[in-house]
N, C-alpha and C positions, 0 to 999 in steps of 0.2 A: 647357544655356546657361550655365550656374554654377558647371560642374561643378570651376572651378579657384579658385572661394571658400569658405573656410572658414566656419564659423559665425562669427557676430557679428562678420565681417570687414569689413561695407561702411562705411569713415568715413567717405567725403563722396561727393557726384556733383557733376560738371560738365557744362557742357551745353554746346554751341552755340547760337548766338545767329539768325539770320539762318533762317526757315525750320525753325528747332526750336523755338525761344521763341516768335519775334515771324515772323506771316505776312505775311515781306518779298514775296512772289510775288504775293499779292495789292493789297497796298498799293502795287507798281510798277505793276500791270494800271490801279487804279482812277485813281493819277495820269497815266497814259499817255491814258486814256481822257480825263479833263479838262483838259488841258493840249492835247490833239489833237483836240477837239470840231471845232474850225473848218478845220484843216489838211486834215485826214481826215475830214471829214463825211462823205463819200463811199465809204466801208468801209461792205462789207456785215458781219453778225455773223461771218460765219467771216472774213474779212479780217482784224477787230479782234483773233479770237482767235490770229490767225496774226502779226498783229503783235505783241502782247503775248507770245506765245510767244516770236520772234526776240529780243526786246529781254533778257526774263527769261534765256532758255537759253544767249545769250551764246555760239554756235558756234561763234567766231572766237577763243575763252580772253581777248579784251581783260581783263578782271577777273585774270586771270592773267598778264598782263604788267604790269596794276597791281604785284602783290605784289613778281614779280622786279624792278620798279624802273624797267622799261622805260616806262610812261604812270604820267601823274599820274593821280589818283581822276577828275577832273575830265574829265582825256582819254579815258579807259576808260568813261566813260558817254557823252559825245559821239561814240566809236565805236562804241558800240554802237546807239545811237538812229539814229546815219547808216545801218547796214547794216540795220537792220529799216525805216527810212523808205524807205529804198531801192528796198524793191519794190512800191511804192503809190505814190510821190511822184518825176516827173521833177525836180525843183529838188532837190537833194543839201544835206544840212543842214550850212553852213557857216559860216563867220565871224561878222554880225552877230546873223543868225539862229538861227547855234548856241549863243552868249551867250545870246541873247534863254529860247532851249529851255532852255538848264541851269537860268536863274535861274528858272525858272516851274516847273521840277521839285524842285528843293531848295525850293523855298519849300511847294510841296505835299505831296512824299512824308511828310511829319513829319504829315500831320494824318490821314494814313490808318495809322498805325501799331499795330496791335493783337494783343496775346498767342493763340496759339491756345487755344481751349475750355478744354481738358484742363491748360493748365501751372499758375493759382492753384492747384486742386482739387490736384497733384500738392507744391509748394510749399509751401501748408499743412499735405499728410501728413507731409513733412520737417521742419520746423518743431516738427512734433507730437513727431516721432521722434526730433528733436537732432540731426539729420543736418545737418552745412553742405552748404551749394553756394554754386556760382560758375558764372562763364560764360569759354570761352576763343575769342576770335573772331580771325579772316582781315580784319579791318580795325582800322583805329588808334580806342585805348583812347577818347577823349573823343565821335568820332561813335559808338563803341557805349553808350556813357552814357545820352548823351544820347537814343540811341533803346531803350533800354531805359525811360527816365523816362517818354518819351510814351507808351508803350506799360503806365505804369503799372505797371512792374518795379521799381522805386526797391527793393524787397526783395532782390534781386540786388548785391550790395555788392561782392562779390569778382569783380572782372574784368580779363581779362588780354586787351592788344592785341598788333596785329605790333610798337606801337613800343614795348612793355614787354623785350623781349629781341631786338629785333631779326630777326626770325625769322617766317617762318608754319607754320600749319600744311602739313603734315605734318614738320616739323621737331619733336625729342621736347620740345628749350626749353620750348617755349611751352606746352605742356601740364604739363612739370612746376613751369615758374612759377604753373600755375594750381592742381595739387598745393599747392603752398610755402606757397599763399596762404588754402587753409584748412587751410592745417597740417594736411593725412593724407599716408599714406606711398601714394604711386601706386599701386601694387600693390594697394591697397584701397580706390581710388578709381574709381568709374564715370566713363567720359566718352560723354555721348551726341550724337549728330548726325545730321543727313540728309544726309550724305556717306557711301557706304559704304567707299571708299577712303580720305580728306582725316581724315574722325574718326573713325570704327571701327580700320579697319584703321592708322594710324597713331596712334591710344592705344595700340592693343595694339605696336605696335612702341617706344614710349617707356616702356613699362612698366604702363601702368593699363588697366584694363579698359572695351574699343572697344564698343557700343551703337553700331549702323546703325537710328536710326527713318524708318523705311520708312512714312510715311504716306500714299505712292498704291500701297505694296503691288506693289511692281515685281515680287520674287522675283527678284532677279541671281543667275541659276544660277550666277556666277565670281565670289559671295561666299560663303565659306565660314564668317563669324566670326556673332558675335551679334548676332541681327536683333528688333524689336520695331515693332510696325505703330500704337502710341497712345504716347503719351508715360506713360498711368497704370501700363503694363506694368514702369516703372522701380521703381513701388510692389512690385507682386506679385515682382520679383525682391529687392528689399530683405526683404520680408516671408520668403520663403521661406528664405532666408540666414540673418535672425536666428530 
């Protein structure tokens, strides 16, 4: 897995944010569920979880037309809540109603925001070891701040958005601004994510070393780079390096 790190090579790790840090997947599940109590009361359990899937997995890339510029943040969640309401709900979520839905989901997503298990425990070994990190995210710098803060990350200091270079990921920019920013040279910096393609495989094409954390353990037989299935796994690869 390391076999192209030298000793005492590793200066800093980066991380993604969304799903690596902080368990955005479920904090959209639980607000979807609260904010739809009355709409959807009428969902059986696998319905909810078929909705809460549609909404999260996003099949239509709306979040991806966010980036290239095509929908606003705004639009790209209203699209995506129309096509998951879609197949539960004849009334089509629109105009005053679609207002109504956003402002009740921004006002709630922030209270459900929490780090998974494993990242303090993992933070503190870095801390211990003098290793910097940062975070480099697929959304603009001040809403990752900020959900890093509810989330109780305030220790995350170094962060880099799309509107820091204009750029997202899988562009090399934006991961080597997050390099720049704890001052190590890419090449000896870890970048981890749960994108095998977006953060593994495009770290490694910007020059620093791509980490796919795989935490439902998919096994993407057409990934071929560095796979890790807990986030503590970043420790035992630092440990074994130095």
């Amino acid at each position: 897995m390391v076999s192209e790190l030298t000793a005492h090579s590793v200066q800093g790790v980066l991380f993604d944010i969304d799903d690596t840090l902080v368990d955005l997947e479920t904090a959209m599940g639980r607000t979807l569920h609260h904010i739809g109590a009355e709409t959807l009361a009428h969902l059986t359990e696998a319905e909810w979880a078929e909705y809460k899937s549609l909404y999260t997995r996003d099949p239509h890339g709306y979040y991806d037309q966010f980036l290239a510029g095509e929908l606003s943040f705004t639009e790209q969640r209203i699209h995506r809540a129309r096509h998951a309401q879609a197949e539960f709900l004849s009334e089509p979520l629109e105009g005053a109603s679609a207002a109504r839905w956003n402002k009740a989901y921004e006002a709630t997503l922030p209270l459900h925001f929490e780090p998974y298990e494993d990242v303090v425990p993992v933070l503190d070994e870095l801390d211990r070891l003098g290793i910097p990190y940062g975070a480099v995210s697929n959304n603009v710098h001040d809403y990752q701040r900020a959900k890093l803060d509810k989330a109780g990350l305030h220790r995350v200091a170094a962060l880099v958005g799309i509107d820091a270079v204009g750029v997202a990921k899988p562009n090399a920019a934006i991961y080597l601004e997050g390099a720049r920013l704890l001052g190590t040279d890419p090449a000896n910096t870890l970048y981890v994510g749960d994108n095998p393609v977006v953060d593994a495989q495009g770290a490694d094409a910007a020059g620093l070393i791509g980490i796919w954390l795989d935490r439902r353990s998919r096994q993407d037989e057409g990934f071929s780079g560095h796979r890790i299935t807990s986030l503590t796994d970043v420790l035992r690869i630092v440990q074994e390096i130095r």
